[in-house]
C-alpha positions in Angstrom: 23.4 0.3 -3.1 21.9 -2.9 -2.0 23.6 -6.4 -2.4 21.9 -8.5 -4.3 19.3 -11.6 -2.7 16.1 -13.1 -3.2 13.4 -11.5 -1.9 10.5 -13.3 -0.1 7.2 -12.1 -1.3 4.7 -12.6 2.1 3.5 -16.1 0.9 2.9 -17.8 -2.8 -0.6 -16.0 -3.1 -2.4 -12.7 -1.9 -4.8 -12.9 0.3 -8.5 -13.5 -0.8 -10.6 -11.0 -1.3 -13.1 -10.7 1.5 -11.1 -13.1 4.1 -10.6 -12.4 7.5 -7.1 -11.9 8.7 -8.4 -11.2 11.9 -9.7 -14.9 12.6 -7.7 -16.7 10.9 -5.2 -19.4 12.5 -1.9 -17.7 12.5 1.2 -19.0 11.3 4.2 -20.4 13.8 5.5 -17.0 15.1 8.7 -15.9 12.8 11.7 -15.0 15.3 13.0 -11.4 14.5 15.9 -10.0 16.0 16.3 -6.5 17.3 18.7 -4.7 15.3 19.4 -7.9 12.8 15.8 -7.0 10.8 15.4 -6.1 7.0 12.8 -5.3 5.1 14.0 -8.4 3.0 13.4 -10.8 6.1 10.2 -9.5 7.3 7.1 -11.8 6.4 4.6 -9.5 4.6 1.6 -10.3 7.0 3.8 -9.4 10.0 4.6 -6.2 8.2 1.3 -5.4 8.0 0.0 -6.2 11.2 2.6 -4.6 13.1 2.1 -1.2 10.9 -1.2 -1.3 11.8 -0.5 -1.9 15.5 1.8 1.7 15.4 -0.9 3.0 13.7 -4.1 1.9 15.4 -2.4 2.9 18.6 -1.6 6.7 17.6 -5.0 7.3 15.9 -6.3 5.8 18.9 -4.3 8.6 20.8 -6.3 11.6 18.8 -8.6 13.7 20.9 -11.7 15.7 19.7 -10.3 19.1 20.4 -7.6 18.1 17.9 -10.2 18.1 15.1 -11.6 21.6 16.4 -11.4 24.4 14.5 -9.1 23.1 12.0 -6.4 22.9 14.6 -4.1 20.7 12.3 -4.1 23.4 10.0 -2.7 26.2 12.5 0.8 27.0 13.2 0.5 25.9 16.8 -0.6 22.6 15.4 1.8 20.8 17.4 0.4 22.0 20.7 -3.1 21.7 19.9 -3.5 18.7 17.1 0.1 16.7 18.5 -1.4 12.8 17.3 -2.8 14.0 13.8 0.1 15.5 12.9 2.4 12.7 14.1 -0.1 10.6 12.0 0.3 12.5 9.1 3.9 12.9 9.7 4.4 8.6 9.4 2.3 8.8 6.8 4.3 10.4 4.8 7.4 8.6 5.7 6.3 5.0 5.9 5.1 6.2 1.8 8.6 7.6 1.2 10.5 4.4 2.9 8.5 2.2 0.4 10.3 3.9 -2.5 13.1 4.0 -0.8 13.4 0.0 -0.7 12.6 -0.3 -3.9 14.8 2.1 -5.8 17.4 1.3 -3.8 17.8 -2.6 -5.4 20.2 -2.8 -7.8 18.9 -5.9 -9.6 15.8 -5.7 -11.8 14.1 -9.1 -10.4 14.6 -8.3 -6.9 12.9 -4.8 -7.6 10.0 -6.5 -9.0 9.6 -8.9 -6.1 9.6 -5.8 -3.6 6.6 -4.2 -5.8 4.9 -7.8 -5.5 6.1 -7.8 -1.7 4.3 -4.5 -1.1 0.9 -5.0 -3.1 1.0 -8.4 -0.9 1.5 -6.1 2.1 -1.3 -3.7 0.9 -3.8 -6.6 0.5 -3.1 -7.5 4.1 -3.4 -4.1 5.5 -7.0 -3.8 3.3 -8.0 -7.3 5.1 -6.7 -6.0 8.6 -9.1 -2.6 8.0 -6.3 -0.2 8.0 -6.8 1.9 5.1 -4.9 4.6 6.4 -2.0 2.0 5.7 -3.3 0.9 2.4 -2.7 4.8 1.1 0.2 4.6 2.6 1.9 1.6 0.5 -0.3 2.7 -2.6 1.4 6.3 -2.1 5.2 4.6 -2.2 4.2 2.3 -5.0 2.3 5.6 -7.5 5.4 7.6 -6.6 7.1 8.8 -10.0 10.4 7.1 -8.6 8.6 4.1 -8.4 6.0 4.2 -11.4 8.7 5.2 -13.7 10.5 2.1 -13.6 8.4 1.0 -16.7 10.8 -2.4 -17.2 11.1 -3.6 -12.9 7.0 -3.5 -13.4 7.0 -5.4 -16.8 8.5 -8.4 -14.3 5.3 -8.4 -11.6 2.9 -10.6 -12.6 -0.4 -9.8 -14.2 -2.4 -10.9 -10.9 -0.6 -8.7 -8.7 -0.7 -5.7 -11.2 -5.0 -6.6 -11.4 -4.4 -6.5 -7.4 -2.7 -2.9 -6.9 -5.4 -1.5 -9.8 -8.1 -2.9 -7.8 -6.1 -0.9 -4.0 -6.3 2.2 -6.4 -9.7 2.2 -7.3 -10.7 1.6 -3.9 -9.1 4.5 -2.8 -9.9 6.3 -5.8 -11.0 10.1 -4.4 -13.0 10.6 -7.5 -16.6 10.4 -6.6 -15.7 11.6 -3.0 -14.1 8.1 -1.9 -17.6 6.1 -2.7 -15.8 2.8 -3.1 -13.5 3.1 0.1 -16.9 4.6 2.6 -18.8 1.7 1.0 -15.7 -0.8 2.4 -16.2 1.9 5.6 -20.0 0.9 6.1 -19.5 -2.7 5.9 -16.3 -3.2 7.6 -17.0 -5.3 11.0 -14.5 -5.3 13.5 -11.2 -3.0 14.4 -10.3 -0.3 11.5 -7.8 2.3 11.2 -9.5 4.8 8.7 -7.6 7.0 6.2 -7.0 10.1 8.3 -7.1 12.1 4.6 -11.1 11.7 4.3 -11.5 12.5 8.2 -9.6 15.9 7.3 -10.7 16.7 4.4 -14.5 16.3 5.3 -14.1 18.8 8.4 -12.3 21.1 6.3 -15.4 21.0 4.3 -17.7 21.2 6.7 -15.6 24.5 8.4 -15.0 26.5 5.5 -18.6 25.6 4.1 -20.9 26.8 6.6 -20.7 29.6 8.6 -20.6 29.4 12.5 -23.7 31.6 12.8 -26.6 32.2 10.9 -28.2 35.9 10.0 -26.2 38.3 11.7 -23.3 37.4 13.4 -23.9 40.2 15.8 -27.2 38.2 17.0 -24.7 34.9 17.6 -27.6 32.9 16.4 -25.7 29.7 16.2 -25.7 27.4 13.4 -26.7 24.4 14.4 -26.6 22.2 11.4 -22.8 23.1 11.3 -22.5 22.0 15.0 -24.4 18.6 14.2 -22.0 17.6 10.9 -19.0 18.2 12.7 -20.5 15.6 15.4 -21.1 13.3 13.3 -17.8 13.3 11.8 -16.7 13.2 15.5 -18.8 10.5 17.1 -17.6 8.1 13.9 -14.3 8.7 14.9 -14.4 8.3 18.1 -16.3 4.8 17.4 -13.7 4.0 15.8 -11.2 4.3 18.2 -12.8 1.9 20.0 -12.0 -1.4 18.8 -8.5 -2.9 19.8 -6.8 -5.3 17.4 -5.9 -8.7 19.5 -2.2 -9.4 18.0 0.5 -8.7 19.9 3.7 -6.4 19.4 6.7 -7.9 17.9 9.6 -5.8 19.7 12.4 -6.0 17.1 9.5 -5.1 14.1 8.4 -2.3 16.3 11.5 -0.4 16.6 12.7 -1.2 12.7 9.1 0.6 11.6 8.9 3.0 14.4 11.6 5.1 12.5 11.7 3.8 8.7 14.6 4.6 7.0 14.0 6.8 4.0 15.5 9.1 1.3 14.6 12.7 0.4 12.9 13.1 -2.9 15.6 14.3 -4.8 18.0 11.2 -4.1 14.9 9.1 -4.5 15.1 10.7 -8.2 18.5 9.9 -8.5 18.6 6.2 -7.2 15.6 5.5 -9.5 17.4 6.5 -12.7 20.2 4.7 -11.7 17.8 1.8 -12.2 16.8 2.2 -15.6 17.9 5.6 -17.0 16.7 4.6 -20.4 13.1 6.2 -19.2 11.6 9.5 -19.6 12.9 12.1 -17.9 10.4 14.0 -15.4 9.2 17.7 -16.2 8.6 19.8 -13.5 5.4 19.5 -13.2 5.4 16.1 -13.1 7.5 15.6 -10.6 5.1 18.2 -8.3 2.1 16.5 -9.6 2.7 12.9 -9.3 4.5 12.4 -6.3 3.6 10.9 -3.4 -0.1 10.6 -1.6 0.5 12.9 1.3 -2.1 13.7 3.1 -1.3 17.7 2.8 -3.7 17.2 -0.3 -6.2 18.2 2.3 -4.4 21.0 3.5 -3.7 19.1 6.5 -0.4 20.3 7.3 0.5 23.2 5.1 4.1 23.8 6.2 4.5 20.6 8.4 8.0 19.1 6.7 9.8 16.6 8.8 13.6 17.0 9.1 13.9 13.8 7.3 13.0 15.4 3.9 9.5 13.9 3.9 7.3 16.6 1.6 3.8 17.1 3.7 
């Protein structure tokens, strides 16, 4: 278990809504040493804009033919669809190390600063345009090990509580994401998108149309199928365009290269030793309410990383 400490929270606001991050005069460079670097120490812009370096940079790295023919989906998937599923792969642990960090404090307070820490972070990320790293934070912070802790989140403030409701309805996938492809359209600028909605819309379009029309023996191709998969495609690949103009911070790189994480089940166990007075989980729950992976699109069926990370 953690020692005790404060915990610094990114700043004594959130960011406004609608600012741009991206133009903005940037504080006096923090000075972060490699291998002496905490979560606890990290400034919570910093976090974010060196996630969404990592992550800008790999979902630059995706190709069409990765995309093709659900290739993410098959069990070759690593030789055919390598960058998605090392995107979905962090995905999943960059959710399960934000847990981790917060279960893993022993004193009540210092929990709640970390879940005002990471809605900060979250903010940030929404500013920066990487919504794929929004999900990601959101994921960690709707985990049962996390959302259980009924008294840490009594101690976070109303205005950060009114902030991660307002992250969640963003990315709300009721009405097929309409609030986060409305933030899509009228973003301006670099953007990592959430790689979920990219997935789950060609996994639409594939098992939704056939590839031929009439008789297959006539190979009368389906044209309209052809044209929605380029569209999905050309947006992506516009995407990939746009560079963001901060620079790497060595020593931040390596800690979030490989984020340190528990498995689920000692996730469960460091979270009751928070505050075991709480409701117990059924099973169902526990399978239902977990984290946001991205395998809700049937991205990466039996993709599990060695960590323990559930796909």
């Amino acid at each position: 278990m953690r020692l005790k400490g404060s915990f610094s929270t990114g700043g004594p606001s959130l960011p406004q809504s609608g600012s741009d991050l991206i133009g903005m005069p940037q504080p006096v460079e923090k000075v972060y040493i490699a291998g002496k670097v905490g979560f606890v120490d990290i400034d919570a812009a910093d976090v974010a804009r060196q996630l969404t370096i990592l992550e800008s940079n790999q979902f630059r790295r995706i190709t069409d033919t990765e995309f093709h023919h659900l290739n993410w989906k098959k069990e070759e998937r690593l030789e055919v669809a390598p960058h998605i599923v090392r995107l979905v792969e962090r995905f999943n642990q960059t959710s399960y190390w934000v847990s981790t960090e917060i279960v893993t404090i022993a004193d009540q307070k210092d929990r709640a600063n970390a879940i005002k820490k990471f809605i900060t972070i979250a903010e940030h990320l929404r500013e920066l345009g990487n919504y794929n790293g929004v999900m990601e934070i959101i994921g960690g912070l709707n985990s049962f090990v996390v959302s259980r802790l009924q008294n840490t989140w009594a101690l976070v403030p109303q205005r950060f509580v009114t902030a991660f409701s307002d992250l969640n309805q963003l990315m709300e996938s009721r009405s097929n994401y309409r609030d986060y492809r409305i933030s899509m359209k009228e973003r301006r600028g670099p953007v990592v998108p959430y790689l979920g909605v990219i997935l789950r819309d060609l996994l639409f379009i594939e098992e939704g149309n056939k590839n031929y029309n009439g008789d297959p023996k006539d190979l009368v191709i389906n044209f309209e199928k052809v044209h929605l998969i380029g569209e999905v495609l050309s947006q992506v690949r516009r995407q990939q365009e746009a560079m963001y103009p901060f620079d790497a911070i060595p020593a931040l790189q390596n800690y979030f290269k490989s984020p340190v994480f528990m498995p689920e089940e000692y996730l469960y166990k460091a979270s009751l030793a928070c505050e075991a007075n709480q409701p117990n989980p059924t099973t169902s729950s526990l399978s239902g309410s977990g984290h946001n992976s991205l395998s809700s699109f049937g991205s990466l069926n039996d993709a599990q990383s060695s960590s323990g990370s559930v796909l």
